[in-house]
C-alpha positions in Angstrom: 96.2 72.4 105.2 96.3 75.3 102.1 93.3 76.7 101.3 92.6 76.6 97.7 91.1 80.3 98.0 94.0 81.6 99.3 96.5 80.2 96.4 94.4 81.1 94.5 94.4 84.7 95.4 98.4 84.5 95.5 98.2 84.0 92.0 96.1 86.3 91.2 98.0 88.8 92.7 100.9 88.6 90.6 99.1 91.0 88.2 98.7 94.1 90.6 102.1 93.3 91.9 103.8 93.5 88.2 101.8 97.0 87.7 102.7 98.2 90.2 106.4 97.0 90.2 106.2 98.3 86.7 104.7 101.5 87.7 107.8 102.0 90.7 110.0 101.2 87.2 108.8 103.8 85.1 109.1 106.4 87.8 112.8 105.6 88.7 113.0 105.9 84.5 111.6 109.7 84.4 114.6 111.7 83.3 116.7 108.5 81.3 114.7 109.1 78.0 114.5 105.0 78.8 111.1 102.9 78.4 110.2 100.1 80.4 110.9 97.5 77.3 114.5 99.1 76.5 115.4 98.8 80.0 114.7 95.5 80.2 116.8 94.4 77.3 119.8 96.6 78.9 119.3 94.7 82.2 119.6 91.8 80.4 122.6 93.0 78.9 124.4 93.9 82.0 123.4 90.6 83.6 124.7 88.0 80.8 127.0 90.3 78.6 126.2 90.5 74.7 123.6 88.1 73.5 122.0 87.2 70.3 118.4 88.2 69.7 116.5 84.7 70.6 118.7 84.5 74.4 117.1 87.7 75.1 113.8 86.5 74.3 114.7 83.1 76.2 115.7 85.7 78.9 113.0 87.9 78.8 110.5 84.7 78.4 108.9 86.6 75.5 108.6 86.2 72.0 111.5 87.1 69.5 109.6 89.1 67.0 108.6 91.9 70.2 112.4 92.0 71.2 113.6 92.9 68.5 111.5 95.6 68.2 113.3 96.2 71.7 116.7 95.7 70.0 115.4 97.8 67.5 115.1 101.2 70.4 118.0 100.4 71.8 120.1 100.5 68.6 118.6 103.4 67.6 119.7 105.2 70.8 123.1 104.1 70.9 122.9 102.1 73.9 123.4 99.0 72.2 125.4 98.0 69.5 126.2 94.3 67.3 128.6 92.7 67.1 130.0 89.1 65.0 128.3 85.8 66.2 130.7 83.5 65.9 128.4 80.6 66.7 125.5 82.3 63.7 126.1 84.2 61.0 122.9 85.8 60.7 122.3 86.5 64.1 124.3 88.5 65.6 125.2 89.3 69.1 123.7 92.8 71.2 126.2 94.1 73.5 125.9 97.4 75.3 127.4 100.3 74.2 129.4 102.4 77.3 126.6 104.8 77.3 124.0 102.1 78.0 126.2 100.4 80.1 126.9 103.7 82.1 122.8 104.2 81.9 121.4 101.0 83.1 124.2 101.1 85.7 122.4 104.0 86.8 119.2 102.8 86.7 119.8 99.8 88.7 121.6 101.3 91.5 118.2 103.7 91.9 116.3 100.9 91.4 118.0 98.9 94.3 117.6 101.9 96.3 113.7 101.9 96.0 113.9 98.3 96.7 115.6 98.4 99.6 113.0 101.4 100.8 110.5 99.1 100.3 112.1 96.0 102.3 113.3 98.0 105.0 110.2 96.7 107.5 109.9 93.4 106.0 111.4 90.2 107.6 114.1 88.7 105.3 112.9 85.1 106.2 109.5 86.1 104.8 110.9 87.9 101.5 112.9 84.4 100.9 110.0 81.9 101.7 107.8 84.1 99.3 110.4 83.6 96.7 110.6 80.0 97.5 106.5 80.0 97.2 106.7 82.2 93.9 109.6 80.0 92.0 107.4 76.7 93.2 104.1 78.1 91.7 106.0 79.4 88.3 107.3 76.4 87.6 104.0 74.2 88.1 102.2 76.9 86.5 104.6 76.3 83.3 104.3 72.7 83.6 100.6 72.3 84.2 100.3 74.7 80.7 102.8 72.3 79.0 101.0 68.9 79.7 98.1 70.6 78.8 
């Protein structure tokens, strides 16, 4: 039977895992003149081709207002760029530019390196159930918060 402590602490434990995973992040950054936030939205980017403002938010599961404030950074440095949206005029689609495409490229392929540093002693059946556990406890968390 769980132990109500122990989910507890699992939970919990998503914050010093996210420091620290943002932490790991920032260093593989040094050098890229990228933040944190702009690499994000590039990721995003990569992952799902050119998307309008809101999908990124949806994406990023953050509010519209902060990314574009991200859009905003990457515009500015040429990484991104707009583009029409044939499905709204007034919001147009973000698509990388080459150069952020070449730089988030980058990025990820140090990034997967780290990662894979990381996993190197860990069992793969463990990593998978723990993102079984993890997906399972987002989702209740998000419903418990909704039927609230």
């Amino acid at each position: 039977m769980m132990k109500s402590e122990d989910l507890y602490k699992v939970i919990w434990m998503s914050r010093p895992l996210m420091q620290a995973a943002e932490a790991l992040v920032e260093k593989g950054l040094q050098g890229t003149g990228l933040t944190v936030r702009a690499r994000a939205v590039l990721e995003i980017l990569l992952r799902h081709g050119s998307l309008s403002v809101p999908d990124i938010a949806f994406h990023l599961e953050i509010k519209r207002q902060y990314v574009q404030v991200m859009i905003n950074e990457t515009l500015a440095e040429d990484l991104t760029h707009k583009l029409a949206n044939p499905r709204h005029r007034n919001s147009p689609l973000i698509a990388l530019t080459e150069k952020g495409r070449h730089l988030i490229s980058q990025v990820s392929e140090r990034e997967l390196e780290m990662v894979n540093a990381i996993g190197a002693d860990l069992d793969p059946d463990d990593v998978r159930v723990t993102l079984e556990v993890t997906l399972a406890l987002v989702e209740k968390l998000k419903t418990f918060v909704r039927e609230e």
